[in-house]
MDAnalysis code that builds the backbone (N, CA, C; Angstrom):
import MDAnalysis as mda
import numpy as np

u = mda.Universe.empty(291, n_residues=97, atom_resindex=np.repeat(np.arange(97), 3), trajectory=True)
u.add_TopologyAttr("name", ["N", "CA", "C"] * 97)
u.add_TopologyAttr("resid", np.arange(1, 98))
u.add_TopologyAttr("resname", ["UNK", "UNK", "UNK", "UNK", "UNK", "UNK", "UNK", "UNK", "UNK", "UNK", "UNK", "UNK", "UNK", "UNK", "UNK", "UNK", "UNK", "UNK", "UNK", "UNK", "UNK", "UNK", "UNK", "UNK", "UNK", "UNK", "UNK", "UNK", "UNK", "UNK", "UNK", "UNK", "UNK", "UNK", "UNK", "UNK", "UNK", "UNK", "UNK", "UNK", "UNK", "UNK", "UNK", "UNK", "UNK", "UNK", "UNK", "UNK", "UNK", "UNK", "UNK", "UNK", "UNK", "UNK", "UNK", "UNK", "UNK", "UNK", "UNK", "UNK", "UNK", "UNK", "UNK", "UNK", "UNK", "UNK", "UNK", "UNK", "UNK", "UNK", "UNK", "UNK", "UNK", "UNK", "UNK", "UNK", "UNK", "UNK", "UNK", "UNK", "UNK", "UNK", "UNK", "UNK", "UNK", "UNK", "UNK", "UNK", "UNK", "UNK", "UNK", "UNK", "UNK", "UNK", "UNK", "UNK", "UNK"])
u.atoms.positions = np.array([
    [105.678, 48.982, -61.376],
    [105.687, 48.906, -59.934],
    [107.076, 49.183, -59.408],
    [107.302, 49.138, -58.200],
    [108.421, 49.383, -57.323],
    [109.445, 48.254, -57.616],
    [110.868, 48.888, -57.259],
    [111.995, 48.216, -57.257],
    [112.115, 47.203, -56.643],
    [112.080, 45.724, -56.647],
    [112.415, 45.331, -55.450],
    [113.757, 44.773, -55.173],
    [114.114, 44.555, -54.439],
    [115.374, 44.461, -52.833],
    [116.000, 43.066, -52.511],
    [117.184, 42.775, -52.962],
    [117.531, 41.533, -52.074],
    [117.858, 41.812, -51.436],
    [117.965, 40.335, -50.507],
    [118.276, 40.243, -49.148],
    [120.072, 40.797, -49.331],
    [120.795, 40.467, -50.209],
    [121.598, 40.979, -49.986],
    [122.141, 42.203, -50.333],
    [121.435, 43.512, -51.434],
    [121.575, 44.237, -51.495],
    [120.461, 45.170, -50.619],
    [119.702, 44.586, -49.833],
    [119.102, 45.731, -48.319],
    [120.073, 45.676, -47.393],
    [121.513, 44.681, -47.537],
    [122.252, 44.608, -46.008],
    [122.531, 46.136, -45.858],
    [122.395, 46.467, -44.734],
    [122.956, 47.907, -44.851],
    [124.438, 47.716, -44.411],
    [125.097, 48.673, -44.717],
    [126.648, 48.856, -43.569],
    [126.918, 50.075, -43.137],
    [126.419, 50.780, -42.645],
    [126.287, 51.679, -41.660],
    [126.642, 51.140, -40.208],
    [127.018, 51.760, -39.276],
    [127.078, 50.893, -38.171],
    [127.369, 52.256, -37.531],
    [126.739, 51.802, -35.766],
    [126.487, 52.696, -34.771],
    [128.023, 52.621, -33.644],
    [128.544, 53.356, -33.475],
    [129.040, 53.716, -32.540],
    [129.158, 54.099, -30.676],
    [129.019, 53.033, -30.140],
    [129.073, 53.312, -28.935],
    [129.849, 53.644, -27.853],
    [130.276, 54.705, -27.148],
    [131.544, 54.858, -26.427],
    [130.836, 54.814, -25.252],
    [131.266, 53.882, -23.733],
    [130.331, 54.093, -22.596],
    [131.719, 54.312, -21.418],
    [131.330, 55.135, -20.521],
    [132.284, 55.100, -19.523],
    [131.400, 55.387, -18.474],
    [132.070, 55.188, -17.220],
    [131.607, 55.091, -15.500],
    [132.480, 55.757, -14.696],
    [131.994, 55.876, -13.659],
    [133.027, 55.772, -12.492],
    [134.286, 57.277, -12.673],
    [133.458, 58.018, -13.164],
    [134.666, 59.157, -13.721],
    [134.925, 60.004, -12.599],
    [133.886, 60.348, -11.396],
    [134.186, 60.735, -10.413],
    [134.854, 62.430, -10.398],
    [134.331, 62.877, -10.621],
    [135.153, 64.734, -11.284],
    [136.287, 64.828, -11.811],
    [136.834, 63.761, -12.129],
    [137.736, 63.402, -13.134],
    [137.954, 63.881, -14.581],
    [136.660, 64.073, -15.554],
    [136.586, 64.373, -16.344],
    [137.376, 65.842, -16.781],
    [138.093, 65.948, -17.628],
    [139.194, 67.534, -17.587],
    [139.087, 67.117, -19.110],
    [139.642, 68.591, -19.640],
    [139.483, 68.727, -21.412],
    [140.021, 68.144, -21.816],
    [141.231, 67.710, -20.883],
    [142.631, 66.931, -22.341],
    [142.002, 65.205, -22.129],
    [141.198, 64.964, -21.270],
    [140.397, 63.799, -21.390],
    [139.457, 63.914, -22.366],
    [138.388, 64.738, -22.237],
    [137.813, 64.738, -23.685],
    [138.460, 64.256, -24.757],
    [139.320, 64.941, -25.065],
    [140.108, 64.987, -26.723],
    [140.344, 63.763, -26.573],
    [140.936, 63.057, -25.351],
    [141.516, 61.589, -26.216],
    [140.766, 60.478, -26.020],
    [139.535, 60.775, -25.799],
    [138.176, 59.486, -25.955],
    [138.382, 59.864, -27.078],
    [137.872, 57.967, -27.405],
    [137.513, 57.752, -29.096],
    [136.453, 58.463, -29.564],
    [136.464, 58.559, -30.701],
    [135.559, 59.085, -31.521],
    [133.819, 58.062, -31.159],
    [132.975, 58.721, -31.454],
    [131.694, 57.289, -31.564],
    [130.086, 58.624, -31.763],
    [129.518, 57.867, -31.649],
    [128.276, 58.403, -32.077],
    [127.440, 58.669, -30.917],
    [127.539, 58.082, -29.982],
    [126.689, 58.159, -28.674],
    [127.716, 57.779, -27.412],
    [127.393, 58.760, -26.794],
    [128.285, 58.532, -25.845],
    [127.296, 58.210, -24.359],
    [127.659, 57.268, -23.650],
    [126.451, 56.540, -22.256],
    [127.335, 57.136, -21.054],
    [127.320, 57.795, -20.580],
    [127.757, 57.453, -19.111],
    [126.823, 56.892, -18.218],
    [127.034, 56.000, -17.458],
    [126.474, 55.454, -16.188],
    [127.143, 55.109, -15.273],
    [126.786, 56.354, -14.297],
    [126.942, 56.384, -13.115],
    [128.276, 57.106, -12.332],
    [127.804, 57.385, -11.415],
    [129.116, 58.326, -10.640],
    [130.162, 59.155, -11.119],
    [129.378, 60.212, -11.957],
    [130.219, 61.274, -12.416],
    [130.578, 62.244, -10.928],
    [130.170, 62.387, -10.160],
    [130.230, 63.381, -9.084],
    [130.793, 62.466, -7.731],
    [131.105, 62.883, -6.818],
    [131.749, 62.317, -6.138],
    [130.176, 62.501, -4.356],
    [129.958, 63.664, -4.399],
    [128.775, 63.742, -3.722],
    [127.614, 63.917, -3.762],
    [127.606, 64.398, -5.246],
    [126.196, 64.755, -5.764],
    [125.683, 66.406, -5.840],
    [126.569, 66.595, -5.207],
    [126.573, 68.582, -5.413],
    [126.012, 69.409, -6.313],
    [125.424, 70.652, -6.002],
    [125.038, 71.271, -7.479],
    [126.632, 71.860, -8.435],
    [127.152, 72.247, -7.746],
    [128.481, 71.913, -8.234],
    [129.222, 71.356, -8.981],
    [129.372, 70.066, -8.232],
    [129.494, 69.396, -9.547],
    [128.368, 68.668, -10.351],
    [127.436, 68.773, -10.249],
    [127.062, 69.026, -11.308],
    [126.481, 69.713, -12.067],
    [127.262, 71.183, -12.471],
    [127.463, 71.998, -12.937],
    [128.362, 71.983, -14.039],
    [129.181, 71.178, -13.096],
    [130.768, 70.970, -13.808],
    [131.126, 69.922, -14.953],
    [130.049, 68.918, -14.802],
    [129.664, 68.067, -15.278],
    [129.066, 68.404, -16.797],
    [127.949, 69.147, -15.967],
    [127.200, 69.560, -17.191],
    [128.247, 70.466, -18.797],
    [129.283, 71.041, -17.868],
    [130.021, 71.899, -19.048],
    [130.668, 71.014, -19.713],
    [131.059, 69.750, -18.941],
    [132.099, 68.637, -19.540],
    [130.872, 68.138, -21.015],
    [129.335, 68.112, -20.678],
    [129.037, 67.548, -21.679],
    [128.703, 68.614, -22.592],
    [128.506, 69.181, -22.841],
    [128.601, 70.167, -23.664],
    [129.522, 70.570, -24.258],
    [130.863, 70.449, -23.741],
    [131.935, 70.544, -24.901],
    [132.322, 69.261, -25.523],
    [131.494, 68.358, -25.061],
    [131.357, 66.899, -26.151],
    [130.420, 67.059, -27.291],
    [129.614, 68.201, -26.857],
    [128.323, 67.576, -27.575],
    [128.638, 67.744, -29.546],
    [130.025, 68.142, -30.181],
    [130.801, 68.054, -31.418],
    [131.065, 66.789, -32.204],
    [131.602, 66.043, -30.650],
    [132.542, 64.871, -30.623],
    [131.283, 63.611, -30.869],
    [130.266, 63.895, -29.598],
    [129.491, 62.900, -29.855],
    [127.508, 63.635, -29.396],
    [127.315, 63.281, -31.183],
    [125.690, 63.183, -31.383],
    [124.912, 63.383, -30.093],
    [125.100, 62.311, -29.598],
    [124.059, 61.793, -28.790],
    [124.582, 61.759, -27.308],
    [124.138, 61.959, -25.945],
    [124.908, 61.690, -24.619],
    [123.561, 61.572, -24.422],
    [123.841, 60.034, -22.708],
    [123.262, 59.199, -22.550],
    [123.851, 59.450, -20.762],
    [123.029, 60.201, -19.885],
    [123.835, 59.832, -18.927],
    [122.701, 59.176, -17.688],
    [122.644, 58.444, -16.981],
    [122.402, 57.717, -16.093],
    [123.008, 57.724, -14.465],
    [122.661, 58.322, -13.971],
    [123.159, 58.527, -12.622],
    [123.564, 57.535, -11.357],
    [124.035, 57.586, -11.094],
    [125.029, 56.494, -10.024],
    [124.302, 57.076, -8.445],
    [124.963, 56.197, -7.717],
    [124.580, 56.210, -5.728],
    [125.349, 57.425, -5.535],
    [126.932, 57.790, -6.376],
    [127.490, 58.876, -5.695],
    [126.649, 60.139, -6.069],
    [126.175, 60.164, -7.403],
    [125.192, 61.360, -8.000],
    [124.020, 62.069, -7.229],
    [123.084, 60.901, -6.928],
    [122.039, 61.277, -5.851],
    [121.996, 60.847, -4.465],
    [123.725, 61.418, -4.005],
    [123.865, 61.045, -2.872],
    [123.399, 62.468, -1.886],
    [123.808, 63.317, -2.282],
    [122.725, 64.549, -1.737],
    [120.922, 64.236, -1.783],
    [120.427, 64.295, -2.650],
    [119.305, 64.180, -2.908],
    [118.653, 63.058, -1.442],
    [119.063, 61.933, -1.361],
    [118.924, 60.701, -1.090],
    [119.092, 61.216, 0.685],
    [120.233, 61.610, 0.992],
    [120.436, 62.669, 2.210],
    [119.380, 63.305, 3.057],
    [118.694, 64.494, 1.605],
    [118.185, 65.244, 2.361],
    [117.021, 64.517, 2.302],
    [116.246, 63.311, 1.563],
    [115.145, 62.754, 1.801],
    [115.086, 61.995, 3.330],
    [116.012, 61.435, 3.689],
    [116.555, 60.498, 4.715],
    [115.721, 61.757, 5.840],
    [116.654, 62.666, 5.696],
    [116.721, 63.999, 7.152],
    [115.380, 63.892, 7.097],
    [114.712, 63.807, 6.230],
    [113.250, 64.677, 6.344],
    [112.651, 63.616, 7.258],
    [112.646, 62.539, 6.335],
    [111.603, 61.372, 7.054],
    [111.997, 60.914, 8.371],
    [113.247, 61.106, 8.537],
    [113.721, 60.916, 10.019],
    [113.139, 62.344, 10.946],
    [113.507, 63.684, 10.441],
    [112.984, 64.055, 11.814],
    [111.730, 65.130, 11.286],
    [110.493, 64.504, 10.545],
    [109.918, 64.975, 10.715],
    [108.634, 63.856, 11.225],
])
């Protein structure tokens, strides 16, 4: 039959890496890249853009993509400044239509 496993040789030690940042606001530039830590998944939440623009986030989008080396996985979550357009033009509508 099969091998079996202690409890202390199943501990694994592997371990996950999390790098999370916020509030970056079009901030994000290359020589920032390079000097975030290293990690496995990277979270942003919230307010990468300052108005919500296609623009920036455009700009945004290139910032994650020249991460995507550095870190596996990106995790981003959008903030009030992000879908502050969006949120805008819903407002206009229901107001004057």
């Amino acid at each position: 039959m099969g091998q079996k496993t202690s409890a202390a040789t199943a501990k694994r030690t592997e371990t996950v890496r999390i790098l999370h940042i916020s509030d970056t606001h079009n901030l994000i530039t290359e020589q920032l890249v390079k000097a975030l830590p290293d990690a496995d998944i990277l979270i942003h939440t919230g307010d990468f853009t300052d108005q919500g623009t296609t623009k920036e986030f455009q700009d945004f989008n290139k910032f994650l993509e020249m991460m995507s080396d550095k870190y596996k996985y990106r995790v981003v979550i959008p903030g009030n400044h992000d879908t502050y357009q969006v949120c805008c033009k819903i407002l206009h509508t229901i107001h004057y239509s």
